[in-house]
N, C-alpha and C positions, 0 to 999 in steps of 0.2 A: 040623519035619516038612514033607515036600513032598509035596502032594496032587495026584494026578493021575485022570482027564484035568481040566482047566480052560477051560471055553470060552473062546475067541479073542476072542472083540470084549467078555464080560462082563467080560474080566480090562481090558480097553482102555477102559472107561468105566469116569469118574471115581467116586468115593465119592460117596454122598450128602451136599449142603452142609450142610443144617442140622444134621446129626447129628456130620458133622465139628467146626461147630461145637457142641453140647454137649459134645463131648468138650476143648474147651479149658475149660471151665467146672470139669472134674475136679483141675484141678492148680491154681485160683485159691483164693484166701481172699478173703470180701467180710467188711472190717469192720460191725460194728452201728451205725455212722452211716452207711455206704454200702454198703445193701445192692444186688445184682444188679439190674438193670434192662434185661429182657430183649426188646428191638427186633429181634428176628435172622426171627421167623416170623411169616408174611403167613393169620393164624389169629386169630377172637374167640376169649378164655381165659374169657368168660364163658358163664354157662348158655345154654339156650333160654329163650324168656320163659316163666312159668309157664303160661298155657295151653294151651302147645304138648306140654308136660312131660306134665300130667294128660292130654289127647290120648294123647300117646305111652304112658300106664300103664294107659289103657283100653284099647290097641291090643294091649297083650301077652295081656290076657285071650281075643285072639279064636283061635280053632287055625288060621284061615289065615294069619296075622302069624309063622311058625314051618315053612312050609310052602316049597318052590320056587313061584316064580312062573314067571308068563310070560319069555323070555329077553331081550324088548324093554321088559320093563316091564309097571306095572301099567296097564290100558286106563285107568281114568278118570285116572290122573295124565298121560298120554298126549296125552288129551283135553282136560285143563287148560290143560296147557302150548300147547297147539295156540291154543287156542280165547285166551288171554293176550299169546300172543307175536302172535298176528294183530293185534290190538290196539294193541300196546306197536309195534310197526315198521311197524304199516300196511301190513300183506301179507296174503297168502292160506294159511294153514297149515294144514294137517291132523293127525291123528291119528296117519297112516302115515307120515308125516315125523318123527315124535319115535321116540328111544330112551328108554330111562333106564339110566345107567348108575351101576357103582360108583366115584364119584365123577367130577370133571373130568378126572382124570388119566386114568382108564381111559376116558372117551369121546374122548380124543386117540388114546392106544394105537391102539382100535380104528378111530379113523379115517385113521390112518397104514396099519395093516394094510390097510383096505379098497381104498387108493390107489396103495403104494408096495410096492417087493419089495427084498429084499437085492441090492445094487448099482446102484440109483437113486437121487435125488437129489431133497432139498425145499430150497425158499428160506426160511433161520430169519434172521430179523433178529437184531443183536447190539445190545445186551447180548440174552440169551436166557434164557427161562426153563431155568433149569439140568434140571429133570423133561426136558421138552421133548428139548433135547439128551443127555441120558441114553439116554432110550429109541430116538431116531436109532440112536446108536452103538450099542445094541445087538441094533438088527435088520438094522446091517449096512448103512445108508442114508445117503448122505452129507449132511452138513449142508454146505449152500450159504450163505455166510455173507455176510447183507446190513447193513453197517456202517448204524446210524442216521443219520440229519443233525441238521440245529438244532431246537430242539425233541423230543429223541429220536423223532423219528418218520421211519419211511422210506419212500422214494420209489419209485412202480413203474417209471420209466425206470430208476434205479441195478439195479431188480432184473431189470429186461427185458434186462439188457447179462449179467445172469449165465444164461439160458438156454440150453438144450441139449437133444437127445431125449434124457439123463436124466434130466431133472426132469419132475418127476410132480403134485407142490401147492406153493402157496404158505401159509406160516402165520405168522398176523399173532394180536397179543394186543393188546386195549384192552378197559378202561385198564390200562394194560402195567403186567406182571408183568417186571422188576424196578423200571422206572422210574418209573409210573403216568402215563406218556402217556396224553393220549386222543386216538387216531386220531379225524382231522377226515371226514366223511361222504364230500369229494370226493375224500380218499388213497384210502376205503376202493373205494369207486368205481372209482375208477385201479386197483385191483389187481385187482377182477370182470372189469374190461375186458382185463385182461391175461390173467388165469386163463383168460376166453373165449376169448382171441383163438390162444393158447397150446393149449386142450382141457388144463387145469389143474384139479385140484380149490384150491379157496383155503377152508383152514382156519383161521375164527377162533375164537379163546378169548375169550370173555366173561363169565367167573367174577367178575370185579367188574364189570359192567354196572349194580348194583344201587347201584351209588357214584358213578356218572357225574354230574359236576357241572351238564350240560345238564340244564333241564325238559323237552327234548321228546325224541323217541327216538333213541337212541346213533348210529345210522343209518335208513338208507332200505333198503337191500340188497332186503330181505324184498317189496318194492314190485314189483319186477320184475318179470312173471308167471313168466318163466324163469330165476327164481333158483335152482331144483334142479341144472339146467348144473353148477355148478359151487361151488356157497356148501355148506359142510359148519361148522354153530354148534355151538359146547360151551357149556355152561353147569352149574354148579355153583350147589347147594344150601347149601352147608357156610359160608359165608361170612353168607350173607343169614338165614338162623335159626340159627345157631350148631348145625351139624348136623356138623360134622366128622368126628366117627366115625363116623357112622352112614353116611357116603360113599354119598352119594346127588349124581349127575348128568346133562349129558343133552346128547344128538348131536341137533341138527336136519338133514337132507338129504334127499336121494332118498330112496324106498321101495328102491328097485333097490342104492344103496350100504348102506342100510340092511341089506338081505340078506344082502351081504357079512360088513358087520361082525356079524351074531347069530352069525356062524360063529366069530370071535375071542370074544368076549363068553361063550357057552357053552361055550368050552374053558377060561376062565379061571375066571370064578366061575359059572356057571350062569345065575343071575339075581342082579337087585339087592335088596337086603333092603327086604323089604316093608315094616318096620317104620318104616326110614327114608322111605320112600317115602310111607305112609301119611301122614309127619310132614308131608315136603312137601307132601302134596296137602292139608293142615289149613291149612298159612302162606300157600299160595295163594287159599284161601276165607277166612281170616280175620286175617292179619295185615297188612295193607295198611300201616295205621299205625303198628306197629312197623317196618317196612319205613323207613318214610317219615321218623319221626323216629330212627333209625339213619344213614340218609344224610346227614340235617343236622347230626348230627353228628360225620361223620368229616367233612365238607366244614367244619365249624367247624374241627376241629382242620388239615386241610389250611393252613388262612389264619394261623393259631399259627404255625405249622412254617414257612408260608412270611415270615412278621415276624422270626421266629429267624433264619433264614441268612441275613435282609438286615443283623443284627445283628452278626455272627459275622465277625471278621475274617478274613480269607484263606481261608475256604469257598465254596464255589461251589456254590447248588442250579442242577441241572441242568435236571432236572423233576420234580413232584410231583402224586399224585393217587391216586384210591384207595385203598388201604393205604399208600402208598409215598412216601418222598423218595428221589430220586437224585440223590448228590452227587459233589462231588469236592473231596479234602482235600489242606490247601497244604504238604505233610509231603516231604520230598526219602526217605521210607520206600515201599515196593509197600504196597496195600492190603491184603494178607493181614496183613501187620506191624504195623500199625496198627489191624487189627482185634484180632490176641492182644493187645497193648499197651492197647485202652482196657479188655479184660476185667483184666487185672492192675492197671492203673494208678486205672482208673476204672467200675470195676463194669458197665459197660458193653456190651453184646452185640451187637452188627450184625454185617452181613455185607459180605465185600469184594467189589468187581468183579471178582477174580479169581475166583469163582464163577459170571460171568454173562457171562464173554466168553473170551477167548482170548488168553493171555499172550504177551508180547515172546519168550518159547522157543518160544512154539506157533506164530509167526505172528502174532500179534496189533498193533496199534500203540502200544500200550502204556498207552493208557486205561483197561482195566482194571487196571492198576496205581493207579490214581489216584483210583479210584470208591469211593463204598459205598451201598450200600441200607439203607435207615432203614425200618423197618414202624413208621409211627408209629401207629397206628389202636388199637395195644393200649394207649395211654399216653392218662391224663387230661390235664386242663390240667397238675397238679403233677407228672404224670410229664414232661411236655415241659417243663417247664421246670427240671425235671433232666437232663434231656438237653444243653439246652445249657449249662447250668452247667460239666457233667463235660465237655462239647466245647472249652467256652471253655476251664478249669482243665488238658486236657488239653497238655503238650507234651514230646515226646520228643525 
């Protein structure tokens, strides 16, 4: 059956990846000595800690937990965040600078809409977070595509030479979502001076900021007294208290861009669930130390992961950090190949760089071919060391 009409640019963007991937999980059989071992989603599979829990079951008995909130957010989570992030970056923040949105993805959405129109153009460095690029194509915005260098991290000369009067922001992610880069303070730097120099918004994603292997703070930006100019922060809850469904997150920028975006915000969902919200403003006042020993260790298992590929013949980790390993496998197959291949061969689930870049048909130079992204953050020690077992045993 053909169903018409179909919009234009949603038929033009790709499927969502993960869920592509579950669908090859549909046609495997995983024997009872290997069972699935599922690497593919940048997601804790575990609870919230239990205090957070009871928190959140007292929260439902109240009738405003049930209610529309405010469209930017509940004030004192607002205020949290203000009066935390001043703190953590050593800057000046307020109250009227925070959103809260439902989740990080929607505090991108709406800070693309607040900046960029159909037929202008943002700087997305490649590999890319696939959401990211999604939502580009389909408001119709072109992705300006800024190839990484060493170190998957990129450079604002390489991205200064892609300007034009259609480019509207630059957006940068650390610790990067696919590769778990973390942008060094003086790139980030180089890219504000650009955004300024340019009248750019520069949107960073800092969803895992909460995993940054620095003790001191991920940057400096925030220092600036005129970092409103042009700095627009996301940040996500869902990762740091295992809040995922409950899609809670949050735009730092102007009040003035801020205004903009309540206008996307309230045509999508109204406001963000209180309930989630409630949650974060409890992990903010009392989870410090689960916070703390959370990062130690994912950064323990980072040092795992990175012993494993120096093990690992013919692998190559690219970069690691965060949730993430990015690699590249020594297989004369494209990385989508090799991704169905280790689910049938070896219970195995990642995902391939052809989800995170632009293939040798699209344009691309053909690294995405070659890549995969490993979320290893959901694997204990014995789960990683199933990983490289079935890597090692793996050969097509």
């Amino acid at each position: 059956m053909t169903i018409q009409p179909l919009g234009k640019n949603i038929q033009n963007t790709f499927s969502p990846p993960v869920m592509e991937a579950r669908r090859w999980l549909e046609k495997a059989v995983f024997p009872a000595d290997r069972p699935l071992l599922n690497l593919s989603q940048a997601a804790p599979v575990d609870p919230p800690p239990l205090s957070l829990r009871e928190a959140m079951a007292g929260h439902v008995f109240e009738d405003d937990s049930h209610l529309y909130g405010p469209v930017l957010g509940l004030p004192a989570l607002r205020a949290e965040i203000a009066a935390q992030w001043s703190d953590i970056y050593g800057g000046d923040i307020h109250a009227e600078d925070v959103a809260i949105t439902s989740g990080c993805n929607q505090a991108f959405c709406a800070a693309i809409s607040a900046v960029a129109s159909a037929g202008d153009a943002v700087i997305l460095p490649t590999p890319w977070y696939f959401n990211h690029k999604m939502w580009l194509d389909m408001a119709g915005i072109e992705a300006r595509l800024l190839p990484c260098g060493d170190g998957m991290v990129p450079d604002p000369a390489a991205a200064e030479a892609l300007l034009d009067d259609k480019v509207k922001a630059i957006i940068l992610v650390t610790p990067n979502n696919p590769t778990g880069a973390e942008y060094p303070d003086g790139v980030l730097h180089g890219f504000a001076r650009l955004a300024r120099k340019h009248k750019l918004a520069l949107i960073i994603d800092e969803t895992y900021r909460d995993f940054h292997s620095m003790d001191g703070p991920p940057h400096t930006l925030f220092s600036d007294p005129d970092w409103r100019n042009e700095i627009i922060h996301l940040y996500s809850f869902s990762k740091v208290y295992h809040l995922t469904g409950h899609r809670v997150g949050a735009m730092v920028t102007s009040p003035e861009r801020l205004a903009q975006a309540e206008k996307f915000l309230d045509s999508v969902a109204i406001c963000p669930n209180p309930l989630g919200q409630k949650a974060a403003l409890f992990g903010l006042h009392n989870l410090t130390k689960f916070v703390s020993d959370e990062r130690l260790e994912i950064l323990r298992r980072k040092e795992i992961v990175e012993d494993g590929f120096k093990a690992l013949p013919g692998w190559k980790l690219l970069q690691s950090g965060a949730y993430f390993a990015f690699v590249e496998h020594p297989f004369d197959l494209p990385s989508d190949i090799v991704a169905q291949r280790l689910v049938a061969e070896q219970s195995l689930l990642i995902l391939p760089g052809t989800m995170f870049g632009p293939t040798k048909a699209n344009g691309g130079d053909g690294s995405a071919e070659k890549q995969l992204r490993i979320a290893f953050a959901n694997a204990d020690s014995d789960g990683l060391a199933t990983l490289f077992a079935r890597l090692r045993a793996f050969t097509p």
